[in-house]
NUMITI-137125 format. One record per residue: residue number from 1; x, y, z of N, C-alpha, C in turn. Coordinates in steps of 0.001 Angstrom, whole numbers, plus 500000, padded with zeros to 6 digits. Layout:
N
GUDO  resi     n_x     n_y     n_z    ca_x    ca_y    ca_z     c_x     c_y     c_z
GUDO   NUM       X       Y       Z       X       Y       Z       X       Y       Z
...
# end
This chain:
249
GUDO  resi     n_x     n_y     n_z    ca_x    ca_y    ca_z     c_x     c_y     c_z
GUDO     1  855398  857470  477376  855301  857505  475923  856438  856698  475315
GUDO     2  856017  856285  474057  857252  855365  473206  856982  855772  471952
GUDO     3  858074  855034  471444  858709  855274  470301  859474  854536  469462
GUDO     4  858899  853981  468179  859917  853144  467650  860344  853661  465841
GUDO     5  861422  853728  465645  862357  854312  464272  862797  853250  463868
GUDO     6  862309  852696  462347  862857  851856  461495  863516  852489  460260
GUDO     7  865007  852339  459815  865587  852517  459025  866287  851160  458105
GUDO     8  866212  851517  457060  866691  850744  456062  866818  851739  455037
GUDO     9  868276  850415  453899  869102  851277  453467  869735  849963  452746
GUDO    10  869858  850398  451009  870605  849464  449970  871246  850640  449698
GUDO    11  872561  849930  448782  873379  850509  448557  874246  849724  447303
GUDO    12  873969  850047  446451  874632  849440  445031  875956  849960  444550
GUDO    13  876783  849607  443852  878505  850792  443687  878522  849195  442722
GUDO    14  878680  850250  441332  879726  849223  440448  880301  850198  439687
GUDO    15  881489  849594  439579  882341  850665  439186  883599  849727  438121
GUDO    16  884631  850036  437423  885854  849981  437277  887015  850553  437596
GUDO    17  887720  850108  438543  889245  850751  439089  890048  851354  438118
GUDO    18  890661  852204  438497  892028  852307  437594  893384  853014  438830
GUDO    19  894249  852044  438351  895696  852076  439423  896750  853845  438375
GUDO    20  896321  853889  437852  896507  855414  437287  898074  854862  436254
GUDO    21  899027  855946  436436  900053  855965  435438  901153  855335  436231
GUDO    22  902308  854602  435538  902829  853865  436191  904458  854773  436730
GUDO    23  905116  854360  437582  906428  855455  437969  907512  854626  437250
GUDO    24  908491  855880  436795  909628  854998  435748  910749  855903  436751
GUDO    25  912125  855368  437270  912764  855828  437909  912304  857288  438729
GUDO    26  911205  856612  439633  910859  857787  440839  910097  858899  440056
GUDO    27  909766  858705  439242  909235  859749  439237  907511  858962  437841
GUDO    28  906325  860186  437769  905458  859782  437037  905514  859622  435287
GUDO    29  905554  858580  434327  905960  858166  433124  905651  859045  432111
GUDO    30  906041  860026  431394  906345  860860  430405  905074  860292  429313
GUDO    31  903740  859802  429761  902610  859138  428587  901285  859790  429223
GUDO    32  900668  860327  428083  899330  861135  428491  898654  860481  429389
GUDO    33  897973  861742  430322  897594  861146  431464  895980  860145  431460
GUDO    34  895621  860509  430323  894254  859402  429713  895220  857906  429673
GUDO    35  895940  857660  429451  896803  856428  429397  896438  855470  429902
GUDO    36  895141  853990  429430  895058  853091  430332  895512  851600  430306
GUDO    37  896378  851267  431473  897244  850238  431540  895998  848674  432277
GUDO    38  894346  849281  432201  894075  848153  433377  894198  847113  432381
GUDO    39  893011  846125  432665  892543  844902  431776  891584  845367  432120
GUDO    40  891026  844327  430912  889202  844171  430410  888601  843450  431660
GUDO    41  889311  842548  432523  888505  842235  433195  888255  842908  434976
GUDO    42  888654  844121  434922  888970  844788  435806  887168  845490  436598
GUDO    43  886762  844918  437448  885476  845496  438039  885474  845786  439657
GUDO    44  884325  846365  440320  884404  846290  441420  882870  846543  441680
GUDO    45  882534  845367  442481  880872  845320  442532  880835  845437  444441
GUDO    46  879705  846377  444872  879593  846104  446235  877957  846750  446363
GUDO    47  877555  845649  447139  876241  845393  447755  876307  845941  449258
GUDO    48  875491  846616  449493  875689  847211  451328  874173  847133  451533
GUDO    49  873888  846504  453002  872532  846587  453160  872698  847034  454662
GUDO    50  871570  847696  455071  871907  848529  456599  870122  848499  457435
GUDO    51  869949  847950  458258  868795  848046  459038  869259  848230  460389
GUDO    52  867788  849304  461048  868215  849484  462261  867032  850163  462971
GUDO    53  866967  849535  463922  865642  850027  464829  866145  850612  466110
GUDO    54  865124  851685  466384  865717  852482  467382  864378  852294  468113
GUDO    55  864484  851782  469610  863226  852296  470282  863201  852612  471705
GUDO    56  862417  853073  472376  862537  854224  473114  861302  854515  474161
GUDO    57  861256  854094  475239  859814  853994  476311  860467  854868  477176
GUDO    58  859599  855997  477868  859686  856424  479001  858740  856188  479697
GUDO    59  859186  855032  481202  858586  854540  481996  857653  855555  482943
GUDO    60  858292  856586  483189  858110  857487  484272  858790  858725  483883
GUDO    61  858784  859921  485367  859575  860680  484956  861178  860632  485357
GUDO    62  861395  859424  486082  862395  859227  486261  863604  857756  485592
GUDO    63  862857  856949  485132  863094  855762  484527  862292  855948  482708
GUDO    64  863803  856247  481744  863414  856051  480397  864550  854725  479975
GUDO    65  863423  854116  478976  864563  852547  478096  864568  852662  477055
GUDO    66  866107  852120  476446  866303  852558  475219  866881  851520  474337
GUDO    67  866713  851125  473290  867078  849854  472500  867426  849957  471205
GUDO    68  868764  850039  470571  868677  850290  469568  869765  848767  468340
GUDO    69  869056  848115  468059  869366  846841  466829  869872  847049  465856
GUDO    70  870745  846650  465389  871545  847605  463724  872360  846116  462764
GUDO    71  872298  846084  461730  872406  844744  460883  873310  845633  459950
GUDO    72  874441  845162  459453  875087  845892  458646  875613  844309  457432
GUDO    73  875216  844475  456301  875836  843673  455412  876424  843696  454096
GUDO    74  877769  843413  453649  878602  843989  452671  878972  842961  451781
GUDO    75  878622  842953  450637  879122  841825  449565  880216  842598  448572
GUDO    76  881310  842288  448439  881904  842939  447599  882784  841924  446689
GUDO    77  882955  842208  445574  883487  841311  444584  884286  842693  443456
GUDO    78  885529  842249  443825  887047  843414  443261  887494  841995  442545
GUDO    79  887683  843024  440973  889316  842787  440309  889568  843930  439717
GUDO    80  890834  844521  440165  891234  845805  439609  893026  845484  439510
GUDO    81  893293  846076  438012  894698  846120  437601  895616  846687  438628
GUDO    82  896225  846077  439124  898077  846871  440246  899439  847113  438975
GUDO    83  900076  847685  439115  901247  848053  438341  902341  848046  439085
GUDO    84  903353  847085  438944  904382  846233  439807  905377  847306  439085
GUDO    85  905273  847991  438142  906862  848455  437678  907200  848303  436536
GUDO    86  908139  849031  435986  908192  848876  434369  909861  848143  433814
GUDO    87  910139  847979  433077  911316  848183  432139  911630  848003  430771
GUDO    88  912643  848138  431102  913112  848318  429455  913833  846465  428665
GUDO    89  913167  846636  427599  913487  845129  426648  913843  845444  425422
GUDO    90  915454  845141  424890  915653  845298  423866  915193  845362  422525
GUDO    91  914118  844671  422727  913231  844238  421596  912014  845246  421425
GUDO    92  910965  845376  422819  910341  846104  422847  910128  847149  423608
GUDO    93  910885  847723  423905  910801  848636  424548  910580  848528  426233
GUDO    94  909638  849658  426339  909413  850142  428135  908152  849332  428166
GUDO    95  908462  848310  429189  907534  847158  429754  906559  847338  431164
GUDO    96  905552  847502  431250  904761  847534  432470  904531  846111  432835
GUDO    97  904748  845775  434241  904288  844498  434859  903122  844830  435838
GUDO    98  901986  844342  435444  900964  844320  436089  900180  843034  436615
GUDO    99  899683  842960  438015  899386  841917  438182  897370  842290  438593
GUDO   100  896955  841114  439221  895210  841191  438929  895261  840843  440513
GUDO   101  894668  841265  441449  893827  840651  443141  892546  840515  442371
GUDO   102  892094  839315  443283  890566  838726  442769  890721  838779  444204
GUDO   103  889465  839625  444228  888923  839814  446138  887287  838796  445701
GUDO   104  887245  838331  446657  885130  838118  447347  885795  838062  448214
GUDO   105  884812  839026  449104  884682  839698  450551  883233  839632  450880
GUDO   106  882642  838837  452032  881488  839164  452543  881536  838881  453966
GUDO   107  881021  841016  454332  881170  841020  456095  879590  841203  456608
GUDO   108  880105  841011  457401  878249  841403  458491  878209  841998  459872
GUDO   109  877874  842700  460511  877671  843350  461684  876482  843379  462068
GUDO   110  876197  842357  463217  875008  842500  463970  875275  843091  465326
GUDO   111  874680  843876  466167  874603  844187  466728  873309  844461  467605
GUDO   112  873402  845224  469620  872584  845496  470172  872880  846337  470934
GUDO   113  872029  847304  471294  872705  848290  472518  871116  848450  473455
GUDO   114  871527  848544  474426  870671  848184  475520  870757  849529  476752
GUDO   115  869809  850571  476984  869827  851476  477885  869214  851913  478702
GUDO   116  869866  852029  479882  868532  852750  480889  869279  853638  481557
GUDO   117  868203  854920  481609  868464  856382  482245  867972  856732  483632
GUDO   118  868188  856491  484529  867464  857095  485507  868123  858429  486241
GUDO   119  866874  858900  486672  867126  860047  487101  866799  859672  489018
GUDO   120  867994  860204  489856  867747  859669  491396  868197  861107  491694
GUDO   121  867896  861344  493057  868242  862069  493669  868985  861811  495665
GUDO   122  870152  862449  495828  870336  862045  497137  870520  863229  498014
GUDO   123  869368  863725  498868  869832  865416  499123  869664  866150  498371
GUDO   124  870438  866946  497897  870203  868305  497201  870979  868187  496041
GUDO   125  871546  867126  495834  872663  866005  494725  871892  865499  493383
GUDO   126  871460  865745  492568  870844  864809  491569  871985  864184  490671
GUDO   127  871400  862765  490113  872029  862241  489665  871289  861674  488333
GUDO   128  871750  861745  487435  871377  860826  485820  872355  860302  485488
GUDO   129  872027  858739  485830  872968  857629  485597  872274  856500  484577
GUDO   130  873326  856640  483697  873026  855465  482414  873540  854262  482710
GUDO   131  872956  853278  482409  873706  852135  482149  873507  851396  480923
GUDO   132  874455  850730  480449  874242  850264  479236  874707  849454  479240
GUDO   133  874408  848365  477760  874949  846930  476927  874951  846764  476104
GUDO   134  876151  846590  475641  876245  846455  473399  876688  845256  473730
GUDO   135  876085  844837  472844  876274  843329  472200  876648  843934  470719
GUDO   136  877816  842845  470264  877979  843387  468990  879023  841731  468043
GUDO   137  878825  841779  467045  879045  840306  466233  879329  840670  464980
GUDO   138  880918  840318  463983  881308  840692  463450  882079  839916  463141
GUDO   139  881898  839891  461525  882292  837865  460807  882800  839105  459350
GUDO   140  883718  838594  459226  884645  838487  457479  884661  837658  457167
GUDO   141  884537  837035  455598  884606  836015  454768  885303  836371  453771
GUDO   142  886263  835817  453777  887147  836626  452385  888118  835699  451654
GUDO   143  888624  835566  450289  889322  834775  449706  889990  836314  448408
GUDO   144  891336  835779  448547  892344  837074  447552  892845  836408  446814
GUDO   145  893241  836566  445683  893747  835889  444814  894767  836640  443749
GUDO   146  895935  836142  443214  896278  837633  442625  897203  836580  441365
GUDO   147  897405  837408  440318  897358  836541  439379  898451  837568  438336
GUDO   148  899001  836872  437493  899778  837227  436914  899367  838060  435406
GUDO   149  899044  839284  434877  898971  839964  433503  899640  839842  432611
GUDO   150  899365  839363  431215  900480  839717  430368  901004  841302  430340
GUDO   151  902826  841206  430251  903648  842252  430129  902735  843506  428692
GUDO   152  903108  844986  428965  901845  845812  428101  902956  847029  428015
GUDO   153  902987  847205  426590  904059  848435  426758  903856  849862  427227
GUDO   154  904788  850308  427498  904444  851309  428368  903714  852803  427418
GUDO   155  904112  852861  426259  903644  853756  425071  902799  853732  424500
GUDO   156  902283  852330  424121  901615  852089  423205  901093  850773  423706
GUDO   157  900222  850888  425096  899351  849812  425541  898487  848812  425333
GUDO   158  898430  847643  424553  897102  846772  423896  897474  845916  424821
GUDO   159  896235  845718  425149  895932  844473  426052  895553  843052  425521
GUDO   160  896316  842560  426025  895500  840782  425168  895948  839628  426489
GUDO   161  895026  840439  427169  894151  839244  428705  893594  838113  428074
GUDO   162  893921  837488  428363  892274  836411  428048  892560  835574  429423
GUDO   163  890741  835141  429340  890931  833654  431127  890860  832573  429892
GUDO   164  891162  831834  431354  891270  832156  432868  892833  832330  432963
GUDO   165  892716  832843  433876  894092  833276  434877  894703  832558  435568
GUDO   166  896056  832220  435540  896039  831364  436958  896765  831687  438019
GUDO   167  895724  831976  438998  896900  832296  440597  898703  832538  440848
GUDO   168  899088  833253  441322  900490  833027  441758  900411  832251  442598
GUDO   169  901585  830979  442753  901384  830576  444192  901931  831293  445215
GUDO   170  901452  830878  446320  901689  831861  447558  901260  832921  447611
GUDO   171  900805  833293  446576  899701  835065  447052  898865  835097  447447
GUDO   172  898253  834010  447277  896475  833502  448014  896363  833871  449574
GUDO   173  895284  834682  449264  895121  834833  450960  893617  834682  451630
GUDO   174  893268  834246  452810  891669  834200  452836  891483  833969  454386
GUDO   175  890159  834492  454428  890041  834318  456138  888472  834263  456472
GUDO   176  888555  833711  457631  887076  833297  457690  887053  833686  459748
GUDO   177  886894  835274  459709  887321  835412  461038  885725  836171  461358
GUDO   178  885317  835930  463163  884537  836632  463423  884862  837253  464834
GUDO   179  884175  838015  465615  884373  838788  466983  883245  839337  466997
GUDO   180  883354  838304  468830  881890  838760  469672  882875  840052  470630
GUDO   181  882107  841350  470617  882246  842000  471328  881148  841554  472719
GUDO   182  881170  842002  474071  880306  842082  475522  880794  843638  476019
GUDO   183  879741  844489  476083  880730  845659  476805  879411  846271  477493
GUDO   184  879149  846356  478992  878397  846729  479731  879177  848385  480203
GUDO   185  878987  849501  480197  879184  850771  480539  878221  851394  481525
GUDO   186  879081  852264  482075  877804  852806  483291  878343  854459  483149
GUDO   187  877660  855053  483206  878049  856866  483256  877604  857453  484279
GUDO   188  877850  858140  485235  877053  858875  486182  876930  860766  485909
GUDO   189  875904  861349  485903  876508  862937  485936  875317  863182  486752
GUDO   190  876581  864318  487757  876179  864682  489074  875932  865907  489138
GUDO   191  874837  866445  489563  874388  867906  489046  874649  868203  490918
GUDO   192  875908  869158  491244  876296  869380  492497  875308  871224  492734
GUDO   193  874811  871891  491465  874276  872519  492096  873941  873074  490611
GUDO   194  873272  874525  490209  872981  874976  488768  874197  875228  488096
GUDO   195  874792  875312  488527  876416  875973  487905  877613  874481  487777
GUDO   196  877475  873621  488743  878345  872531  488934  878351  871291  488480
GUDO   197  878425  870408  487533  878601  869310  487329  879348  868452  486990
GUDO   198  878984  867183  487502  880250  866396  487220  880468  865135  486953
GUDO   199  881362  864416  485592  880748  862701  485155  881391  862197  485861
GUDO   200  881247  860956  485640  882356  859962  485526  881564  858207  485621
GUDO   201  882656  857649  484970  881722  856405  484571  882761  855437  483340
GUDO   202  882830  854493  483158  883395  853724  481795  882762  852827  481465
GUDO   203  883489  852117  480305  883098  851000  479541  884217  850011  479838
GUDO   204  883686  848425  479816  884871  847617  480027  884216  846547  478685
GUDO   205  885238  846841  477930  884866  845421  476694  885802  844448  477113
GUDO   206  884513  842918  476482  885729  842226  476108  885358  841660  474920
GUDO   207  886614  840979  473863  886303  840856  472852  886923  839766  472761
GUDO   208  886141  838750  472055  886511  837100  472009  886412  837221  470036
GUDO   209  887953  836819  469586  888246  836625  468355  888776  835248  467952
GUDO   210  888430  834690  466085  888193  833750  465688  888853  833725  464631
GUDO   211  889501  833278  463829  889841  832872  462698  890183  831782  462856
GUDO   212  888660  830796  461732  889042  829538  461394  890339  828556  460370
GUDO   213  890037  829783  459548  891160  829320  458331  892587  829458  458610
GUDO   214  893244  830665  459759  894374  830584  459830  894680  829967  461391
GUDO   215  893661  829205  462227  893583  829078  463274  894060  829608  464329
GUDO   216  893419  831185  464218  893963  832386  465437  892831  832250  465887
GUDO   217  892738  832669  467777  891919  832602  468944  891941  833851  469811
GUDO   218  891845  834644  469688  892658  835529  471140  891298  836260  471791
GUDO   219  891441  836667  473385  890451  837112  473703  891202  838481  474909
GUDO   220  890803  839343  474624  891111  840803  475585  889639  841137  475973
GUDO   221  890238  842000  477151  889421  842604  478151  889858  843755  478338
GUDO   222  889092  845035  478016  889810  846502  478474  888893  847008  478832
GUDO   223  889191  847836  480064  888054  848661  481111  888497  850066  480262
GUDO   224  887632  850599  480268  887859  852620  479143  887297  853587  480215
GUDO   225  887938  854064  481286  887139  855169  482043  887433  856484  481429
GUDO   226  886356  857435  481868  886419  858793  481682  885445  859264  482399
GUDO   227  886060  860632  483143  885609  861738  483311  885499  863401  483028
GUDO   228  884474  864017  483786  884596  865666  483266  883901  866720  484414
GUDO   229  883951  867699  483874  883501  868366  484847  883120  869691  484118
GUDO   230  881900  870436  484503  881430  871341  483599  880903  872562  484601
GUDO   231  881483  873862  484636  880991  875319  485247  880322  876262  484384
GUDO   232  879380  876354  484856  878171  877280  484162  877917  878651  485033
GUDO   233  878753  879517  484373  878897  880856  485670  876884  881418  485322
GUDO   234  876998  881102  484055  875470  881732  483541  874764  880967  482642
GUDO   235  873621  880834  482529  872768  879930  481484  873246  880125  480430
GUDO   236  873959  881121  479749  874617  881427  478273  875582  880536  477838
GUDO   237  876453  880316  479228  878107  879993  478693  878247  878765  479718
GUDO   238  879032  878278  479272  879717  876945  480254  880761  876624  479745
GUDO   239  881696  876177  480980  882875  875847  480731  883215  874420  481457
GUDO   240  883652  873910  480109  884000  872043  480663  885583  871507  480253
GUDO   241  885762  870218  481269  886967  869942  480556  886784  868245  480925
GUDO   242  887024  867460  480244  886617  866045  479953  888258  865447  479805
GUDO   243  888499  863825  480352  888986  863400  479836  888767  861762  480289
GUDO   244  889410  861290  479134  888970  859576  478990  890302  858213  478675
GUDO   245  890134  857476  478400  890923  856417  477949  890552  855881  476876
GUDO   246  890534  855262  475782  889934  854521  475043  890949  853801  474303
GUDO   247  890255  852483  473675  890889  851796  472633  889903  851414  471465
GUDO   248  891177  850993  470621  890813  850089  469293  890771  848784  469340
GUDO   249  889705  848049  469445  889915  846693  469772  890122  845653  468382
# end
């Protein structure tokens, strides 16, 4: 028998930020807490789109395959007010310095995972051993930008933004990076009798990384084992204790 699960999934978010009340010597500024210091041009737009198919054949009673495809895609477009700090000006008073990040960000995650279960037996030993393969692909596109606000008093806040804006230099930041994950895993669990069992098995990734814009390359390889072991004095209760390795790649 088989089986195939299609999911999909939008996801809309617009919103306006707010960086809240600003700190005047360590501590939060003595001005009602409705108090808003952003700009007018302050937004945050994000698009998320998510597909994913799951499917699923059992060959036999001992051989089942399993496949599951997943697309993940994120558009996001930020400008939200930061608050650098305040002071004091003879003239006018308690001064907030605020500056603007102009984010576009667009990521994507494709991916694959690839499985097969079999069930063997050797003697009086059974065994259900997985093996698997993720494929997995993962690209950022991003450009930051951050820009200078006119000074806004700290009491008595009016804003008078107008664009365009122009960049600080040197704050600009942007990257155009992707990473192919390869990670083949194998698990074994060994059924030594009704009461006895026992895993063991890992994953070895490797991950080949890219950034064009700042011209970084690097590529790692990490093997992740783990095992466990599980006693079942009675069909009610069981007692296990597992342990593994893992990373953050």
């Amino acid at each position: 028998k088989s089986f195939l699960n299609v999911n999909l999934e939008f996801l809309t978010n617009d919103y306006q930020p707010d960086s809240g009340i600003p700190i005047v010597n360590g501590q939060i500024a003595d001005v009602p807490r409705k108090q808003n210091y952003q700009s007018p041009l302050d937004t945050s737009e994000q698009d998320v789109y998510r597909i994913r198919l799951d499917y699923e054949t059992q060959v036999n009673e001992s051989f089942t395959l399993r496949n599951k495809f997943y697309l993940n895609d994120l558009q996001w477009g930020s400008k939200g007010t930061l608050i650098n700090g305040t002071f004091d000006h003879p003239l006018a008073g308690s001064l907030v310095i605020r500056t603007l990040p102009n984010l576009d960000d667009h990521q994507k995650f494709l991916g694959n995972q690839t499985e097969a279960l079999f069930k063997v037996s050797t003697g009086s030993i059974e065994h259900q051993l997985l093996a698997g393969l993720e494929l997995g692909h993962y690209a950022d596109d991003f450009t930051l930008d951050v820009s200078l606000l006119p000074l806004i008093s700290l009491h008595n806040p009016i804003d008078t933004t107008t664009e365009p804006l122009q960049p600080i230099p040197g704050q600009s930041l942007a990257g155009d990076a992707r990473s192919i994950v390869i990670a083949p895993y194998l698990i074994d669990q060994i059924d030594l009798s009704d009461q006895w069992k026992i895993y063991a098995g890992g994953r070895l990734d490797h991950i080949d990384f890219e950034d064009k814009i700042l011209g970084t390359n690097r590529n790692d390889t990490k093997f992740s084992p783990m095992a466990g072991i599980t006693f079942s004095p009675k069909s009610s209760i069981s007692l296990y204790a597992n342990a593994g390795h893992a990373f953050a790649p």
